[in-house]
N, C-alpha and C positions, 0 to 999 in steps of 0.2 A: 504494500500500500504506500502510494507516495506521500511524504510529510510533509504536512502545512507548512508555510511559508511564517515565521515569525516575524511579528510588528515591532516598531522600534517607534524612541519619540517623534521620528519624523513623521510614522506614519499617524499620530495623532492631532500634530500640529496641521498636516495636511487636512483633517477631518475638521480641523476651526478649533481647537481645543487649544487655550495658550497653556504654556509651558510652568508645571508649576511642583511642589514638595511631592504630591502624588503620586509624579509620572512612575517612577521606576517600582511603585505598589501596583500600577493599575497595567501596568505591561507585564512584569512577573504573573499577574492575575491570568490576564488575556491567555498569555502563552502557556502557560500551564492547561487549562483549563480548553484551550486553542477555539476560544470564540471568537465568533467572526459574523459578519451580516446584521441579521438583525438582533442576535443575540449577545453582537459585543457592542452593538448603539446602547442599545436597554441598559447591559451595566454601567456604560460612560457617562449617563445623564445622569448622575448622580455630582459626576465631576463636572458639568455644565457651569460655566461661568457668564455671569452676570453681562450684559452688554456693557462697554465700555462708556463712561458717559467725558463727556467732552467738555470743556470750556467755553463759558460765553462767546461766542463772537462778537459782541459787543458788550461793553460796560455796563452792567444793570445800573439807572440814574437813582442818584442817591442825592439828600438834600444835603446843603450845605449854609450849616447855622453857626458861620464864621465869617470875618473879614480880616483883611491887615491893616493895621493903621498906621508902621511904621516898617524901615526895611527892614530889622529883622524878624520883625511878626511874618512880612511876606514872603521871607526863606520858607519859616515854619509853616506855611498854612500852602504855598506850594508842595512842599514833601509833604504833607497828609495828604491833599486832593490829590497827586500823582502814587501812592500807596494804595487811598480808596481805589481809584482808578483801575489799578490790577485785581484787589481783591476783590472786588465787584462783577468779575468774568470769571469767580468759581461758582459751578455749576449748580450748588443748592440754593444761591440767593437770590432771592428776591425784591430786597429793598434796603437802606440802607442811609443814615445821617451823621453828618460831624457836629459835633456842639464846641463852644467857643472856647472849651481849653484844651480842645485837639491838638495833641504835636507827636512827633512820629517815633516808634518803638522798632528797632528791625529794621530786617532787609526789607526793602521794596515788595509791598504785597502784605502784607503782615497789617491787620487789624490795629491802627493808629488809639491809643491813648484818646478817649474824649471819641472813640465810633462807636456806633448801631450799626449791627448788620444783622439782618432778618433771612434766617435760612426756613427754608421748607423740608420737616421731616429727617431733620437732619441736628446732632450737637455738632459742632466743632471744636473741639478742647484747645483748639490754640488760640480760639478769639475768647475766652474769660480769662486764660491765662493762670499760672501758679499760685496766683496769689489768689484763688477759689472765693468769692464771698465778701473780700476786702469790703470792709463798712463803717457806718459813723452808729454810735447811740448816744441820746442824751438823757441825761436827769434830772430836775429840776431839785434843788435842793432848797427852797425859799428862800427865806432871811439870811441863810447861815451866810457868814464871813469867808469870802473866796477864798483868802489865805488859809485857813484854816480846811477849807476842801480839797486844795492842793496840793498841802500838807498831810493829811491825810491819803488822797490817793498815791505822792509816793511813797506811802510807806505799804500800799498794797499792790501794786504795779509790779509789772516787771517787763524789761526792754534788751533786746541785744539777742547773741543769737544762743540755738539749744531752749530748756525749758527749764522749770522749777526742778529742785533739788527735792529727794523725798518730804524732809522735815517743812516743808514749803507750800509744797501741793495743796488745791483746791479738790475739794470731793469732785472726782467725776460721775456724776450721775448716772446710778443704776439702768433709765430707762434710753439714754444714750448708747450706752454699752450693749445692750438688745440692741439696740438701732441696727449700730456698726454690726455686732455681732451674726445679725439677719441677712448681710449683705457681703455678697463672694470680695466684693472689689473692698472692702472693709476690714474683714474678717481675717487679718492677719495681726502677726507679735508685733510687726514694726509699726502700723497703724494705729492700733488700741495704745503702745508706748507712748507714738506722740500724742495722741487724744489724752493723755493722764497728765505727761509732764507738761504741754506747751500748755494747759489750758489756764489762763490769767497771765498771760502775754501777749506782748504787742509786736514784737520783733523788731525790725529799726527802718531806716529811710528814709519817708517821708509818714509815716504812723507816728500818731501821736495823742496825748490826753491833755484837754485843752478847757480851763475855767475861768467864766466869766458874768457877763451881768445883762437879765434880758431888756434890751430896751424898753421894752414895753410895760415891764413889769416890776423890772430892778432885780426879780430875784436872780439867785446864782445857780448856774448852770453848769453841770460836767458832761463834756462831750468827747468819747474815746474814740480811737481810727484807727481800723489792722485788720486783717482778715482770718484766712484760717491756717493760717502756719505750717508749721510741717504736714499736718495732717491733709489741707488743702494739697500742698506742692505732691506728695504722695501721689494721692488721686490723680492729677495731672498728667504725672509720668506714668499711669496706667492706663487714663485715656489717651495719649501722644501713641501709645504703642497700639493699640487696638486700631485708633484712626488709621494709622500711616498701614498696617495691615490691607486695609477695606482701602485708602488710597492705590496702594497698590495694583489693588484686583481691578477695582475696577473704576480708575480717574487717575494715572499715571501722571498725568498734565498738569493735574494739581497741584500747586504750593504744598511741599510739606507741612510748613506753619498753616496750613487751608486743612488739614487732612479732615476728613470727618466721620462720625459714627451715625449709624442710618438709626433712626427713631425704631423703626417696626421691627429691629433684630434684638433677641434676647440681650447681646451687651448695651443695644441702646436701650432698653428699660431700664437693667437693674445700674445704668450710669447714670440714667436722669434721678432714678432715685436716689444714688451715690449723695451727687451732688444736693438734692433735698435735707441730709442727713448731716451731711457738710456744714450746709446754711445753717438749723437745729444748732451744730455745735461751734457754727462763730457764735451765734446770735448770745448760745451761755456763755462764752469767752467775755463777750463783754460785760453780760450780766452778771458773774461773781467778781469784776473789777468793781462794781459800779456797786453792786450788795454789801462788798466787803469796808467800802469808804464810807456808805450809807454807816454800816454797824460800828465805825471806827467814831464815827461821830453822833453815835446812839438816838439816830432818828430815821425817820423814814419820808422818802422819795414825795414830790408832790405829782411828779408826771413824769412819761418815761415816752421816749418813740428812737424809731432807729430805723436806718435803711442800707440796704449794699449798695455797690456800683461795680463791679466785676464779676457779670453773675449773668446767666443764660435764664430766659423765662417765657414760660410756653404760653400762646393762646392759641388754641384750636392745636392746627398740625402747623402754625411756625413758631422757631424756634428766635428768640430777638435777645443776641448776642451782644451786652455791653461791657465795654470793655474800657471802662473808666465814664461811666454816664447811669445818671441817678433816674429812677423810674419814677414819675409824675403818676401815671396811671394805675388807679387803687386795682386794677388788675392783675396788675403783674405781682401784687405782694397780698398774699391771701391774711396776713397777721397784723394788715395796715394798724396803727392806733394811734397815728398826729401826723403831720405834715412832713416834709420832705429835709433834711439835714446837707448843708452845700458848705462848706469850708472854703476859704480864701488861703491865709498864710496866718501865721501866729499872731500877725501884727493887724491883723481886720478882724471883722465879726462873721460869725458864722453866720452863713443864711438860711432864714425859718421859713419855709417855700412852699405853694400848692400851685397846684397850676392843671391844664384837660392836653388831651393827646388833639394835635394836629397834624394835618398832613406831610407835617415838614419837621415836625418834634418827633413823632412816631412816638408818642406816648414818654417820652424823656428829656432831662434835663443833664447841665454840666454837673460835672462832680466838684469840683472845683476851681482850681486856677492854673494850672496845668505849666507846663515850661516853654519853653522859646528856643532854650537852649540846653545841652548834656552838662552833666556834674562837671565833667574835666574842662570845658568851656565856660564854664562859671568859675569854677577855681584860677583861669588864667585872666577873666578880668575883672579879679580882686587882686590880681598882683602886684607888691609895692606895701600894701597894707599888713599889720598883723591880722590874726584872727580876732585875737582880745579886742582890737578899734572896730574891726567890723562889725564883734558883736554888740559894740557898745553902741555904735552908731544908727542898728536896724533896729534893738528891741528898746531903745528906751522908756522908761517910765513902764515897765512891764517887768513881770517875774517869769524869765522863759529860764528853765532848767536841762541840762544833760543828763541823762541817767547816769552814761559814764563818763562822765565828768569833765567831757574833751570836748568841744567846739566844732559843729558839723557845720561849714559853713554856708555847706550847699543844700543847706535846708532853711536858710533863713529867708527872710521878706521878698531881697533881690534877684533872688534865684528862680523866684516865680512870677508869671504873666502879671500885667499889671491887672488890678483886683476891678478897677474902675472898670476899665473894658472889656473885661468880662462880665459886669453886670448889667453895664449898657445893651452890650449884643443879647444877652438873656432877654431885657424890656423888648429889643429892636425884634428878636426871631420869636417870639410867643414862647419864650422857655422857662415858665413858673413866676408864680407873682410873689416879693418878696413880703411876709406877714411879720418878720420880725426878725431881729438881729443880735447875735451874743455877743454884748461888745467884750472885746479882750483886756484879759485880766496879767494871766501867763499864759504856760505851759510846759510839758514835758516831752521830750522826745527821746531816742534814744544816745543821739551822737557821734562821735567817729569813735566807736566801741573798737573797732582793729589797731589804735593807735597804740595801743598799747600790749597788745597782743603779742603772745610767745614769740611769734618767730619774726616781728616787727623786730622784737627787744634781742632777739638772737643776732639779727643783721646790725643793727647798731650797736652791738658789743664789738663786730667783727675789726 
């Protein structure tokens, strides 16, 4: 009897089949077994790959609630719109806005600081980025003496990088620990570790705890900013690997940083849920800072609200990716309980904001004041100066603190957009109405915590 003729990956690739970890399981298969005709279609569609999906041909049109009003605003605000511009021809979106303290993160393509992009059916883990949840909370503390709120929350804070020390620790809550525990992309030792130790930290940059006086009311107000730390960046690097997976197979074309996870596949559930669990345990991150300064000062809270700005949220089947941009619309945040939290710099008042979704807001506001320019670009034009003058010259008449005790100087007033025109463009683009203002008192941040660092102190011994 004469012997079949064995298949090779050529002859799969000829049948439309791309080339992938399978082949040399589903050829050993074939041959073995020496199916052929209609009987080795049958077992292949099994390995049947998805149509490839292609890039925009053209730029999906996205609003733009930005202007320049000087040259170098009009650097920055061309490298965003030329960024949106690319990201805007991956293949799941559908819509997409800049708000007024947009400036650009990344290579070309990459989800700008201060954008909305509205995918269809789809997360993308690289447009909320690492920092999962990043958000403001505040507290009203009535009468009491901002000094003494200050004072108090540094002594329950903590900033820099890693998490509390055992003797340190905040209870992580029982019903959190189910959360994680419930969820495959969770339910791991190095997960549940940072969820114990990071929880009642801030970590460093531009996160910060910040007390002041409501205009409207006088009383004193504690407003924290940080997201979800290790435990977020984890998640991250589990969705990054899942996306670029599914990039792969099927949207090669795609921006890595674009990569995405399809809503209707098992990891696109238990990740949207991920991230739900995430949010759950910023949201207590802030809240045992903000509990534990309340009980240092043996009273209780007059009012409390809080929102993210780095944070993916679903209505219907799309998915409205913000990636430095605060949500107006009581939609998007199912635990709504006050108005909207908008930060400037330590040296302005926070903004108390409401505002309706329009065609051009897409249901969102800035997060802030965003930058112009890179930390290393600000540290060279402050050069000439110490740090001690600069800091003396941008926080006057205020109590702004370092956690670790060094001078970050690229966190101060200068380092960010100016505060004015960002507020104007807010009136100018319909981007929330301001209802009140936390004028500044101080604050805390974390600092240039590396200055002092082991292996800083090892090369200046050298």
């Amino acid at each position: 009897m004469e012997n079949k003729k064995n298949i090779t990956g050529k002859t799969l690739i000829d049948l439309g089949f791309r080339s992938g970890k399978w082949f040399p399981e589903a050829i050993d298969h074939i041959n073995t077994h020496q199916l052929q005709g209609e009987q080795m279609m049958s077992y292949l569609e099994q390995f049947k790959s998805p149509p490839l999906v292609d890039l925009h041909a053209d730029t999906v049109p996205f609003s733009v609630n930005i202007k320049a009003e000087n040259e170098l605003e009009e650097s920055n605000v061309n490298s965003v719109v030329k960024s949106m511009q690319t990201l805007m021809k991956t293949p799941t979106l559908v819509d997409g806005a800049i708000m007024p303290d947009a400036c650009p993160t990344g290579p070309e393509g990459t989800i700008p600081v201060g954008g909305v992009a509205v995918a269809k059916n789809a997360i993308h883990p690289g447009m909320h980025s690492a920092d999962i949840c990043c958000s403001v909370m505040l507290t009203d503390f009535g009468k009491m003496d901002p000094k003494k709120v200050l004072d108090a929350a540094h002594q329950q804070t903590h900033f820099g990088p890693g998490g509390r020390d055992r003797d340190t620790q905040y209870r992580f809550p029982e019903t959190l620990l189910k959360d994680f525990e419930g969820n495959f992309m969770l339910n791991n030792e190095k997960m549940i570790q940072a969820a114990r130790t990071h929880l009642g930290t801030q970590g460093d940059g531009n996160h910060f705890l910040f007390v002041g006086t409501s205009k409207k009311t006088g009383n004193t107000m504690m407003i924290t900013h940080h997201g979800s730390r290790g435990v977020g960046a984890n998640l991250y690097k589990t969705g990054m690997k899942i996306a670029e997976r599914y990039r792969r197979e099927i949207s090669p074309k795609t921006l890595k940083q674009n990569a995405w996870i399809p809503f209707d596949t098992e990891e696109g559930q238990t990740y949207w849920e991920a991230l739900q669990i995430i949010r759950k345990w910023t949201k207590t991150n802030h809240e045992v800072i903000h509990n534990a300064t309340l009980q240092a000062l043996h009273m209780d809270g007059w009012d409390r609200y809080w929102n993210e700005h780095n944070f993916v949220f679903k209505d219907e089947d799309r998915f409205y990716h913000a990636k430095g941009a605060t949500p107006l619309d009581p939609k998007f945040m199912p635990d709504i309980t006050g108005p909207r939290l908008i930060p400037l710099n330590m040296a302005e008042p926070v903004l108390i904001v409401n505002g309706a979704t329009t065609a051009t807001n897409l249901g969102f506001a800035p997060h802030g004041a965003g930058r112009n320019t890179s930390r290393t670009q600000h540290r060279k034009s402050k050069e000439g100066k110490t740090f001690d003058t600069i800091f003396a010259e941008e926080t006057q008449g205020l109590d702004v603190r370092f956690f670790s005790k060094e001078i970050d100087i690229t966190e101060l007033p200068s380092a960010y957009k100016n505060a004015e025109t960002v507020r104007n463009q807010m009136e100018e683009f319909g981007l929330g109405t301001v209802e009140d203002e936390v004028m500044p008192y101080g604050s805390i941040m974390a600092g240039d915590w590396q200055k002092n660092a082991p292996w800083r102190r090892k090369k200046r011994r050298r």
